[in-house]
BAFI-3210 file (N, C-alpha, C; in Angstrom, 3 decimals, decimal comma, padded with zeros to 6 digits):
// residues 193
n [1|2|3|4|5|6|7|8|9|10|11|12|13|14|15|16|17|18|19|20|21|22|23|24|25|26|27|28|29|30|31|32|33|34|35|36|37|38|39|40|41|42|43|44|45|46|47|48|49|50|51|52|53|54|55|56|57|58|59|60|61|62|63|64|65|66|67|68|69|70|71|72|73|74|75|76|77|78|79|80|81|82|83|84|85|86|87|88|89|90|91|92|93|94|95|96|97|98|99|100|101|102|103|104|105|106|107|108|109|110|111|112|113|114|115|116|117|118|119|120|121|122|123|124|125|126|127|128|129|130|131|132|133|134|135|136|137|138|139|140|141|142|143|144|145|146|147|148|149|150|151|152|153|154|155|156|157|158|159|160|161|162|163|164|165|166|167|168|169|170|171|172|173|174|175|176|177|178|179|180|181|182|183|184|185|186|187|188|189|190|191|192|193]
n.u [056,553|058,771|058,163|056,878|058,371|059,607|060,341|059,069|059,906|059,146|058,576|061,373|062,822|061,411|061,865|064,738|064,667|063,295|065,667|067,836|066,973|066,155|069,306|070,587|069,353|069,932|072,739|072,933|073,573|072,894|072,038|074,370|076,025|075,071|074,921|077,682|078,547|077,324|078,438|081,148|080,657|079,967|081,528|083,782|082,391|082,535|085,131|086,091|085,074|086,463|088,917|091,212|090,143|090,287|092,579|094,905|097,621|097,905|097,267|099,146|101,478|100,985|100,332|103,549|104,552|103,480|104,801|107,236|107,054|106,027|108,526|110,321|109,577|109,892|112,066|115,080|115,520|113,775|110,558|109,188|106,577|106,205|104,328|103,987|103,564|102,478|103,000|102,646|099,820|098,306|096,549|093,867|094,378|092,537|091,553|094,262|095,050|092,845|093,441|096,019|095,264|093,730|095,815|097,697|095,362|095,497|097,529|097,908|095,740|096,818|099,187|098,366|097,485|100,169|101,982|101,920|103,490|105,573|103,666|102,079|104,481|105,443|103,247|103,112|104,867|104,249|103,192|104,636|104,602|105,288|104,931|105,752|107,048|106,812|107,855|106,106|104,749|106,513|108,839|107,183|106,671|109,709|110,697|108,834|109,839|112,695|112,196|110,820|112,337|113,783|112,892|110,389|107,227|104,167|102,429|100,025|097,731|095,400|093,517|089,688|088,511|086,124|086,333|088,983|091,141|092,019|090,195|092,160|094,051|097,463|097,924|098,855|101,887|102,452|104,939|106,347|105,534|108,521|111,708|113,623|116,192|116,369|114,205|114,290|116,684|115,751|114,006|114,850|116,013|113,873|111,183|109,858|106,426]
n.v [131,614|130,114|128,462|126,608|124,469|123,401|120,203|118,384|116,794|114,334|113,888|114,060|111,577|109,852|110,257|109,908|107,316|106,563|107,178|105,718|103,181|103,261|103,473|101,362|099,327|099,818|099,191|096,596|093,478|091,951|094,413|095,830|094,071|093,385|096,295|096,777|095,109|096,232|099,032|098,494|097,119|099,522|101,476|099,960|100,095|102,863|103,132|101,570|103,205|105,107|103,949|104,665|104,892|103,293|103,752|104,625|105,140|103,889|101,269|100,579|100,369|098,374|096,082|096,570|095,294|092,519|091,827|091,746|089,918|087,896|086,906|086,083|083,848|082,326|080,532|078,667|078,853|081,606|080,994|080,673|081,106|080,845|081,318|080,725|082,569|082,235|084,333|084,211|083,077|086,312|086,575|088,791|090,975|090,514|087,542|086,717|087,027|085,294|082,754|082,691|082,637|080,096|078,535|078,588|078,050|075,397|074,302|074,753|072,812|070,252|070,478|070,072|067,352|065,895|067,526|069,276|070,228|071,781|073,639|075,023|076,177|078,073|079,617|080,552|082,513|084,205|084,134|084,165|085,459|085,313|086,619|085,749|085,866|083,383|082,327|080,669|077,476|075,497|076,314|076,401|074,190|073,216|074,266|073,253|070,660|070,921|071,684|069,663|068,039|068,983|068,200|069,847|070,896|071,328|072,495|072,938|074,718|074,145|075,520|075,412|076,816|078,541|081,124|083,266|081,682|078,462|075,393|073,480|074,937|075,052|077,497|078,688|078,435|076,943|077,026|075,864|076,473|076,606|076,002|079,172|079,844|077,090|077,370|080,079|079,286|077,323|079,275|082,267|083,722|084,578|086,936|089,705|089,586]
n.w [056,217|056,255|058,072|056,788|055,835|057,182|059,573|061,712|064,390|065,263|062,175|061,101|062,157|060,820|057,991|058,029|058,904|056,500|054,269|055,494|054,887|052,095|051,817|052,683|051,016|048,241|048,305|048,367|047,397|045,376|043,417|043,441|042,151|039,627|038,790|039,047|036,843|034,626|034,269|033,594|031,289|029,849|030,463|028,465|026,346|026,000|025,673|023,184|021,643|021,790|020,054|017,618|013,819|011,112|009,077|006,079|006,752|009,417|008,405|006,569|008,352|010,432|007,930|007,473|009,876|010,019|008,253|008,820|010,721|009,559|008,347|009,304|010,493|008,194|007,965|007,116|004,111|001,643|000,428|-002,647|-005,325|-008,910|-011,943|-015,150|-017,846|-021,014|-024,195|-027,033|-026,817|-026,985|-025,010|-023,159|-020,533|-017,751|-018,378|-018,596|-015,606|-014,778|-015,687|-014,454|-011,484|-011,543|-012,049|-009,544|-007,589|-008,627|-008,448|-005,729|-004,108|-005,445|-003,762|-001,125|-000,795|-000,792|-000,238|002,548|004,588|003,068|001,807|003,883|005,345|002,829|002,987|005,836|005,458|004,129|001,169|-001,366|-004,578|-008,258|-011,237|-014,160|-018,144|-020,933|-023,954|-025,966|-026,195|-026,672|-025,105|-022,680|-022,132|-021,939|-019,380|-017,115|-017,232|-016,721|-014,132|-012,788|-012,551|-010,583|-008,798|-008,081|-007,543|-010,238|-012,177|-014,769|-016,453|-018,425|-020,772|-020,892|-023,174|-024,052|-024,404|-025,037|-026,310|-027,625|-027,325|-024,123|-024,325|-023,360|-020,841|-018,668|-016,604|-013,555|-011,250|-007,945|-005,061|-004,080|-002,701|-002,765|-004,731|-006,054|-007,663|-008,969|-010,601|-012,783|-013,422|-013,831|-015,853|-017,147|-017,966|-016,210|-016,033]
ca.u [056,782|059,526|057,913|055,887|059,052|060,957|059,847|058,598|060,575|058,827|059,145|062,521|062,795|060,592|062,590|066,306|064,484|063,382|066,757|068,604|066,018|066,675|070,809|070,373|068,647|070,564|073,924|072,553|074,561|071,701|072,065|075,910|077,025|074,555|075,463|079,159|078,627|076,670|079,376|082,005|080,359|079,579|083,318|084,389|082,073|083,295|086,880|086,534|084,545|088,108|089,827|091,533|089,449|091,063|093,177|096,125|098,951|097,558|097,277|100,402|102,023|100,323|101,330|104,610|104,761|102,946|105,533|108,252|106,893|106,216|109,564|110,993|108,999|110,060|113,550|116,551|115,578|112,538|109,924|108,278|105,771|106,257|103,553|104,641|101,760|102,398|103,021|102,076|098,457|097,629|095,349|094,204|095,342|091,688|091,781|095,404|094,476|092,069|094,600|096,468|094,378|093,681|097,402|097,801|094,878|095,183|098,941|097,702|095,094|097,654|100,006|097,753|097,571|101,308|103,380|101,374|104,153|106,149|102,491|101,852|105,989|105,321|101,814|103,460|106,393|103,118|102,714|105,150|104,021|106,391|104,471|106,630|106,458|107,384|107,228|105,748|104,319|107,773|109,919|106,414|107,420|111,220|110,792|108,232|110,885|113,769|111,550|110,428|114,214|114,657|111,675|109,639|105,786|104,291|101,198|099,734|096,713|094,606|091,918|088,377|088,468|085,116|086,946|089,837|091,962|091,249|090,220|092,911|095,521|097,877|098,474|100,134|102,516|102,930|105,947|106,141|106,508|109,966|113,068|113,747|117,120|115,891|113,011|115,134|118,044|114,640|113,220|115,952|116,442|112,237|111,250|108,453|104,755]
ca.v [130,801|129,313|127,450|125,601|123,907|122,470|119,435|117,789|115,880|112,912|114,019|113,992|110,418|109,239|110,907|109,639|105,886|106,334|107,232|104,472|101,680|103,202|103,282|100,080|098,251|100,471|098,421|095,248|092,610|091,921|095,888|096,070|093,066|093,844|097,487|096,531|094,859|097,364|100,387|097,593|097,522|101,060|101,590|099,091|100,872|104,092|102,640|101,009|104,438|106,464|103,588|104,852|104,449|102,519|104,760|104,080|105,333|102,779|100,275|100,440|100,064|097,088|095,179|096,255|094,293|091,361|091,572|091,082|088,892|086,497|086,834|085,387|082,265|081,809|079,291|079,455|080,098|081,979|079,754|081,508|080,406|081,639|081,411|081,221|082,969|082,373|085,191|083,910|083,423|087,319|086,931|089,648|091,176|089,755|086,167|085,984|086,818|084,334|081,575|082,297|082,104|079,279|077,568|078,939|077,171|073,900|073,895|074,505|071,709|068,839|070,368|070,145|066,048|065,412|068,064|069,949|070,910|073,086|074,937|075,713|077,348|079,436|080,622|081,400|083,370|085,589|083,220|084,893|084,710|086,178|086,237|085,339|085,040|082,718|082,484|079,567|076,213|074,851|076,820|076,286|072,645|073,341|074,838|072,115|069,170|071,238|071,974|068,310|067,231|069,193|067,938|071,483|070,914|072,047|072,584|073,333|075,308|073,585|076,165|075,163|077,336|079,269|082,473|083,748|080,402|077,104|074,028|072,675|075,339|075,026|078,833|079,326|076,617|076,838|075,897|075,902|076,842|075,764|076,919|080,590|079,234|076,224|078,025|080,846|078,155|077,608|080,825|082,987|083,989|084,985|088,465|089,789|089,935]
ca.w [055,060|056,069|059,244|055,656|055,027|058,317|059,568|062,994|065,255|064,264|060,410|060,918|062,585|059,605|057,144|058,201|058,646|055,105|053,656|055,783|054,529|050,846|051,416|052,843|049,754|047,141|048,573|048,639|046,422|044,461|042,943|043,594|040,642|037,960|038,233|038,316|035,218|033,473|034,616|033,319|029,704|029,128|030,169|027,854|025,252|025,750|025,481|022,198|020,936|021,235|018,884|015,875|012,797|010,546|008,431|005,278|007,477|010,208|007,710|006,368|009,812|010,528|007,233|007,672|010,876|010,040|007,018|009,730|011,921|008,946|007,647|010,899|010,070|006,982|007,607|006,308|002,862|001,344|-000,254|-003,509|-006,420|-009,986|-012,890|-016,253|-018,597|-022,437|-024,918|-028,104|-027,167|-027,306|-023,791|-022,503|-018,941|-017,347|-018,928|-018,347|-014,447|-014,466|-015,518|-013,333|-010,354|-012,139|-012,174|-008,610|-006,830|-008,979|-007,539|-004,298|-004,141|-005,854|-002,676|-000,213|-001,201|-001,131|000,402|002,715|005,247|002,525|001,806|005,519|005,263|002,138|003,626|006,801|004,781|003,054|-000,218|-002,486|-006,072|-009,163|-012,618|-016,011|-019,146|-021,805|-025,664|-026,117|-025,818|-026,708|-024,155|-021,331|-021,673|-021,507|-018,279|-017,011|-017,428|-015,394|-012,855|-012,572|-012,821|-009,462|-007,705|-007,603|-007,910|-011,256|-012,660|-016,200|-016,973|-020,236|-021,271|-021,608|-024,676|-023,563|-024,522|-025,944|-026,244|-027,991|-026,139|-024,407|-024,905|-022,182|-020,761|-017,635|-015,723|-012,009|-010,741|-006,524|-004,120|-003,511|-002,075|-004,025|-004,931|-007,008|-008,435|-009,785|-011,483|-013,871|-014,293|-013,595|-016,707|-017,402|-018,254|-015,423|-016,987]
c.u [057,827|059,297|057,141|056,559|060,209|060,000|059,335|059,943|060,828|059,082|059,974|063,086|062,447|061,753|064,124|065,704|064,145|064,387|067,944|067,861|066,459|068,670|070,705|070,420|069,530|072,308|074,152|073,363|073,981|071,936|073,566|076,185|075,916|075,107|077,036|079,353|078,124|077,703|080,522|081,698|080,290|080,845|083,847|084,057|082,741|084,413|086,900|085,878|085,964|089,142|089,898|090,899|090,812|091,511|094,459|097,421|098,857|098,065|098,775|101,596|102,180|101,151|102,783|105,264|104,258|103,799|106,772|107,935|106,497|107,488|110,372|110,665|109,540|111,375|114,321|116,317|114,222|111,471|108,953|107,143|105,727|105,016|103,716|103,215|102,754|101,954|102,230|100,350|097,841|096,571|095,382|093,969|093,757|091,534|093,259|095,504|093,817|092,347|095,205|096,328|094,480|095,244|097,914|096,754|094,728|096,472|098,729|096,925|095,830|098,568|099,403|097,400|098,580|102,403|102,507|102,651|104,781|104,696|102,230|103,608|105,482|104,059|102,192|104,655|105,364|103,396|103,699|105,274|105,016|105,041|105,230|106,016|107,424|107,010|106,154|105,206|105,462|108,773|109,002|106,840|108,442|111,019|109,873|109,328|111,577|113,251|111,208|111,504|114,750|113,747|110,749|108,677|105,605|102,614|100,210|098,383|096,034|093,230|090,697|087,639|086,799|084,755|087,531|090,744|091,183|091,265|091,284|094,304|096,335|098,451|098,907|100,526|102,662|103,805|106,433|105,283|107,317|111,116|113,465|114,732|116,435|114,836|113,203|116,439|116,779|114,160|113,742|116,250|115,190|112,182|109,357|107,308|104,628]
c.v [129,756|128,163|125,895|124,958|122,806|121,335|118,970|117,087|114,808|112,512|113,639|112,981|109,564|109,069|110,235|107,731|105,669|106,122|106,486|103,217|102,205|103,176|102,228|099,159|099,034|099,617|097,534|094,523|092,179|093,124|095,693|095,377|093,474|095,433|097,675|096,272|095,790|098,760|099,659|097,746|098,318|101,613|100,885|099,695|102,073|103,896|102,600|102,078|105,276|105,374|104,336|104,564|104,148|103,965|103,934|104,335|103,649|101,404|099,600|099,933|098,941|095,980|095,248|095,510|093,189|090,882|090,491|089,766|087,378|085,994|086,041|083,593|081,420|080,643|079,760|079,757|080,773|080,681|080,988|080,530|080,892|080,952|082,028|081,171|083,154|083,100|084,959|083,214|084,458|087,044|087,600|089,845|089,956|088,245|085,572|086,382|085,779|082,929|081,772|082,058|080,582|078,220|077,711|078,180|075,508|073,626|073,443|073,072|070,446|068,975|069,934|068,332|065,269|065,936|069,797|070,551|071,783|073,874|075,162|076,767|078,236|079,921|081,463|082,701|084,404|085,192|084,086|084,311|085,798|085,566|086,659|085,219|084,161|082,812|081,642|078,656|075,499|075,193|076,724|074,504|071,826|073,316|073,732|071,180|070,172|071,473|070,746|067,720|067,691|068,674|069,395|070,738|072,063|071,453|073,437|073,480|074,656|074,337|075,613|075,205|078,308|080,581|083,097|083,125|079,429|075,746|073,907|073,334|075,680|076,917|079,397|077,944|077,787|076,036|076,271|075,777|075,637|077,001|078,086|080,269|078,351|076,867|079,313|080,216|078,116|078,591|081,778|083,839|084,785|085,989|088,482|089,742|091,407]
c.w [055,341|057,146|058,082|055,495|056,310|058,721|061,065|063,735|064,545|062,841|060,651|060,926|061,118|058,080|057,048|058,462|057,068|054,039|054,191|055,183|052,750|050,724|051,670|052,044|048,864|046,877|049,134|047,435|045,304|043,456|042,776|042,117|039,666|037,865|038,147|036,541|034,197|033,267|033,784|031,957|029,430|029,409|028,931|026,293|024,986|025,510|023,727|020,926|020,314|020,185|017,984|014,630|012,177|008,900|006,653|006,080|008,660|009,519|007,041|007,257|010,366|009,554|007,695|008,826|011,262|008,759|007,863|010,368|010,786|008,356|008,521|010,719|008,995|006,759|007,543|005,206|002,530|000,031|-001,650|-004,510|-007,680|-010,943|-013,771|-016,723|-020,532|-023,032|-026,392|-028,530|-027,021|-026,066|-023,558|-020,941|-018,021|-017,469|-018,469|-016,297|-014,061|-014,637|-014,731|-012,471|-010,413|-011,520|-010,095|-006,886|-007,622|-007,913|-006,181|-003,942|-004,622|-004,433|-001,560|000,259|-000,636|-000,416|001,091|003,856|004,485|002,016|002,834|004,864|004,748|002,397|004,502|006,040|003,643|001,651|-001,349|-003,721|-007,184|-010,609|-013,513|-016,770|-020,460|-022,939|-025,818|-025,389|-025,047|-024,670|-022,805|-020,876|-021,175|-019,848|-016,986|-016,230|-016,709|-014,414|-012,101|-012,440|-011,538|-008,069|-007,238|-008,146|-009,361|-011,541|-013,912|-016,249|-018,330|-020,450|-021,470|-023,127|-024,840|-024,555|-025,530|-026,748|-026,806|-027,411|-026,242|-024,602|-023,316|-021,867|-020,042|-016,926|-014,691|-011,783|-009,082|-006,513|-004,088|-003,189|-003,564|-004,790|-006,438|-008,230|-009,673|-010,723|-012,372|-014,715|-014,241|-014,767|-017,729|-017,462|-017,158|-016,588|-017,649]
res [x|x|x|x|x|x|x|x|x|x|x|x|x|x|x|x|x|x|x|x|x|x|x|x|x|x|x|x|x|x|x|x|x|x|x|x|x|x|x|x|x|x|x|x|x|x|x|x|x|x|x|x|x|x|x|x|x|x|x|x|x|x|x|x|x|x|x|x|x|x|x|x|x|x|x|x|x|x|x|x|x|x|x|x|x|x|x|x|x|x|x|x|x|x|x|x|x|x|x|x|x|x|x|x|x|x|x|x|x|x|x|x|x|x|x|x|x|x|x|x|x|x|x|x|x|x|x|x|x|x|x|x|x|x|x|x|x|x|x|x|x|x|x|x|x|x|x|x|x|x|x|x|x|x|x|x|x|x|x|x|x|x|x|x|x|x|x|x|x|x|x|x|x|x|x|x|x|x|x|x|x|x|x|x|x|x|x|x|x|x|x|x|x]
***
């Protein structure tokens, strides 16, 4: 049985030219760089398999060091944006969201015109927004005029009247971004939302 299984001389000859003509071609350059590259991606796959799923601890981590690293940017002083939202029209929380948005990208768009290097700053400094509120029309107008008296950008909301509000009713002012300083001598004195 076992003479069924050894080979000839010649076999043998045959046999060891066969498996030099296949090592041969197997580590040809042709074979070599595509299977580099292919061993190269399926590494690269398997790599990016063992990442971390994205987690809240992770996440948290993250901001807090994209907190820093914008804070660094930010100058010598901090640049903010406040949005005053009027009390005495009874809006509710959704509507008075949606003014503000509202007061928040009109601002932006008149800045973007006129004084686009201090909106690049307070972008880079992570857009800091404060929402106020005021009584009134009267006291949204007050606040207006000193803000305009220091050179701070400002911008007044006028309802459609769609809704909850009657055409036309002015309901949140934007006043910034500007230096935190200046911006607080105005509103400083505002009760949060």
């Amino acid at each position: 049985m076992l003479g069924l299984f050894r080979r000839t001389p010649h076999q043998s000859q045959k046999h060891q030219r066969d498996d030099g003509e296949w090592f041969s071609v197997s580590f040809s350059p042709e074979n070599f760089i595509p299977g580099l590259i292919i061993g190269f991606l399926f590494g690269l796959f398997l790599d990016l398999t063992k990442l971390p799923k994205n987690n809240a601890k992770g996440n948290k981590l993250l901001s807090k060091v994209q907190l820093r690293k914008t804070e660094s940017n930010c100058g010598d002083e901090e640049l903010k944006m406040v949005l005053i939202v009027r009390q005495d029209l009874k809006m509710g929380m959704g509507k008075i969201a949606s003014q503000c948005a509202h007061a928040a990208t009109g601002i932006y768009a008149e800045m973007m015109q006129s004084q686009r290097s201090l909106l690049r700053q307070w972008e880079q400094c992570g857009q800091p927004k404060i929402v106020l509120s005021c009584k009134n029309q009267q006291e949204m107008n007050k606040l207006k005029e000193a803000a305009e008296s220091i050179g701070l950008p400002t911008f007044v909301v006028a309802d459609a009247g769609r809704t909850q509000v009657l055409a036309g009713s002015k309901t949140v002012l934007a006043i910034g971004p500007g230096r935190k300083s200046s911006v607080d001598s105005v509103t400083g004195k505002l009760r949060l939302l």
